[in-house]
N, C-alpha and C positions, 0 to 999 in steps of 0.2 A: 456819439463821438467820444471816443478815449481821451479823459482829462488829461492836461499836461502835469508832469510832474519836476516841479521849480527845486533839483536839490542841482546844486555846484558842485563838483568835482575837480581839484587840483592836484596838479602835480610837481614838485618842487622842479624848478629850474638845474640847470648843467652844475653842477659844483666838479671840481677834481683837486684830490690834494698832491706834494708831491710824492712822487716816488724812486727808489730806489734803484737805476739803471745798470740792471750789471750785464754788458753786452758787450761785444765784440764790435773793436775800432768802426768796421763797413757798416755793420748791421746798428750802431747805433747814432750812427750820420745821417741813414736811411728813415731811422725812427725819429728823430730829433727834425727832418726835411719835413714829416707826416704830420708833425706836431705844428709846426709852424706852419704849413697851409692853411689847416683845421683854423689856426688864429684869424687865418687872411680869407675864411670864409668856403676855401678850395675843398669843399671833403671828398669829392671824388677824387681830386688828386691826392688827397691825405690817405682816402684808403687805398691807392695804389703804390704808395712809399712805404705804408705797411704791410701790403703785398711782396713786394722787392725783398725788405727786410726778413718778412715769414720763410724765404727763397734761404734765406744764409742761417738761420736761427729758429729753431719753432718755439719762440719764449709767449708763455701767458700772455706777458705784458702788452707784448706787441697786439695780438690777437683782442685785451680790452681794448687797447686804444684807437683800433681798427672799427670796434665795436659801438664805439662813441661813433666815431665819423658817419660811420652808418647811420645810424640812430638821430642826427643833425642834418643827411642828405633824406629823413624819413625812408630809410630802406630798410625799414621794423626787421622785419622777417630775418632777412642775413644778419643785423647787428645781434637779434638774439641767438642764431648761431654762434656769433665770433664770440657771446661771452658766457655762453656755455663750453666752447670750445673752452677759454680760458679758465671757467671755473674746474673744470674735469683734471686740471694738475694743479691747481690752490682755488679748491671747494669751500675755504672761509676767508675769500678773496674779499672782504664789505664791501667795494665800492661795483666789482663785478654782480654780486647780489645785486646792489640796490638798482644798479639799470637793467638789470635783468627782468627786476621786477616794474620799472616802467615801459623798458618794452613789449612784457607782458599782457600789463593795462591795456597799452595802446592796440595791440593786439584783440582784445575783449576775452584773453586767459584769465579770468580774473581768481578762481583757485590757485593757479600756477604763482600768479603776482603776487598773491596774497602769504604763499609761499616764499619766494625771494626777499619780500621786505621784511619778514620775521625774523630767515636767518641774517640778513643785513642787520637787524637790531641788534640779534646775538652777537656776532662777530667780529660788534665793529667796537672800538675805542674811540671813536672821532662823533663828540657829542651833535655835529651838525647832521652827520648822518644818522644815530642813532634816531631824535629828533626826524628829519624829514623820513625817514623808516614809520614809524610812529603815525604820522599824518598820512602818508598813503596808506598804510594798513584802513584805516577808517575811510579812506577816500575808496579804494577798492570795495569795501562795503555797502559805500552807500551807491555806485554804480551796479555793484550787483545787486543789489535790492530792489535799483530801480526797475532795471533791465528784467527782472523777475516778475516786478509789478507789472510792466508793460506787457508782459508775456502771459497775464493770467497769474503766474504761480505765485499766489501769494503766502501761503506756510514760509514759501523759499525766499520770499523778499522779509516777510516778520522775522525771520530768523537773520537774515542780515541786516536789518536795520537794529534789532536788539544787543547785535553786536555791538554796534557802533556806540548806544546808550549806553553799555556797561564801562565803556572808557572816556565819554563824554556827554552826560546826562543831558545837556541841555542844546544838544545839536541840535538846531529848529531843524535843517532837513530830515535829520532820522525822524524826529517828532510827527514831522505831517508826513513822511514814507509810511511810519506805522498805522498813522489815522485813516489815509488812505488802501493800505492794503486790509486793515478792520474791515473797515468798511465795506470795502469789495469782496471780504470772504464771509459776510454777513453775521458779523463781531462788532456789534453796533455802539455796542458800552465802552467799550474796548477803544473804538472810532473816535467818540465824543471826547475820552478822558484824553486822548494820546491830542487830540486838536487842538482841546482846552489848553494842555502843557506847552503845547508850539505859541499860541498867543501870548505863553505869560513871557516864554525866554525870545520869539522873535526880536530880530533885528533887522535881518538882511532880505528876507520873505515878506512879499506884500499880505497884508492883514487878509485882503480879497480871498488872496488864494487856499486858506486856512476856513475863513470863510464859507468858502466854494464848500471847501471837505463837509464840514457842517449841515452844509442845507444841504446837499446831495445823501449824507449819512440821516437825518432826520425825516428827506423824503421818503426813503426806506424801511425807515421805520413805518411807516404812515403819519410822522408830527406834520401834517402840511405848514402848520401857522407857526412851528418853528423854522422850516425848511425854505418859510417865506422870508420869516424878518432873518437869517443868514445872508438868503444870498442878493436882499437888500444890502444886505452893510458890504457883502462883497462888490457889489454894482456902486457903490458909495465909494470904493478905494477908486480914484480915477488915476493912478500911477501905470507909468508907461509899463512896469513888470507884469502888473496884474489883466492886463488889457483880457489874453487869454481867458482867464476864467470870468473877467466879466460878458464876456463873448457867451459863456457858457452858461454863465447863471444865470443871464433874461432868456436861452434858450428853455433851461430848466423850468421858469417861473410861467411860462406860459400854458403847461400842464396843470397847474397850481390854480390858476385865479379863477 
């Protein structure tokens, strides 16, 4: 059975700052109508006022804001249209980047996204985007890592979880991403050290599931009677997160005894 792998992934919340409206009387009654639904919840009707609007004016802006709607009604697909559509005539648009690049994510593009929040970092002046730019970059990482791990390719998930350590050493997920992808590509030393590191900076990861890595990396080796007192102390974490690997570690121990 494929162990689970306990990393979080976020993504920062809706922010928008204001902007500059330079539009025509009709066309920005229309955009202004599109904006106030989106408030009242309505984005299918938001994105048909910015449709109206596109009708009299083909302005970027319109087309991000269309984009947002999308993107709140989860209709991924087209709102990454509407803001590539926008960024194709202001290409270092930051705020069109940076949902670019969660629609991306959401999406499972995660080169692509990983793309978008870069140039979002570059581009932007607005420290809160810079900032939440920053954090999905690494959040993109540590989903592709996983999604890597899950799939086998573990060179491809080492290589994105080491990303993630070069700019936050002490991510307990990248830490047990690493020890578990060692592990699995039969980099054992590698497995133990990167485990060890996740224990010392855990916070948020149950001890179990660190654990788990452990006895499962030491079964491998052949250490049975380290492999054993591991995924005892994992079977010891009785926390609702770890339930999973304790599921797995009396599975494991019964080869063992």
């Amino acid at each position: 059975m494929k162990k689970l792998i306990l990393i979080m992934v976020y993504l920062f919340p809706f922010f928008m700052f204001a902007q500059s409206v330079d539009l025509k009387d009709d066309t920005k009654k229309l955009y202004n109508e599109g904006l106030e639904l989106r408030k009242q919840g309505n984005f299918k009707g938001s994105v048909d006022k910015f449709d109206e609007a596109l009708k009299l004016e083909n302005s970027y802006l319109i087309h991000f804001q269309k984009g947002v709607s999308q993107l709140k009604e989860k209709n991924t697909e087209a709102a990454l249209v509407s803001f590539e559509t926008a960024l194709k005539s202001q290409p270092k648009f930051d705020q069109a980047l940076f949902y670019a690049g969660q629609a991306c994510f959401t999406l499972k593009q995660f080169e692509k996204a990983q793309d978008y929040f870069v140039k979002a970092k570059e581009n932007t002046k607005n420290l809160q985007v810079k900032k939440a730019a920053e954090s999905n970059i690494d959040a993109v990482l540590l989903q592709a890592g996983q999604t890597a791990l899950a799939n086998k390719n573990y060179n491809e998930a080492i290589k994105n979880f080491q990303e993630v350590i070069k700019s936050q050493p002490n991510n307990e997920s990248a830490l047990l991403g690493l020890a578990d992808s060692y592990g699995e590509a039969g980099k054992y030393n590698e497995s133990v050290e990167y485990a060890g590191k996740a224990l010392t900076v855990r916070k948020n990861l149950p001890e179990g599931a660190i654990y788990y890595t452990l006895g499962s990396t030491y079964k491998k080796m052949g250490k049975n009677d380290l492999a054993l007192q591991n995924f005892n102390k994992c079977i010891n974490d009785k926390s609702a997160k770890n339930k999973g690997y304790r599921d797995r570690a009396e599975i494991e121990m019964k080869g063992l005894k």
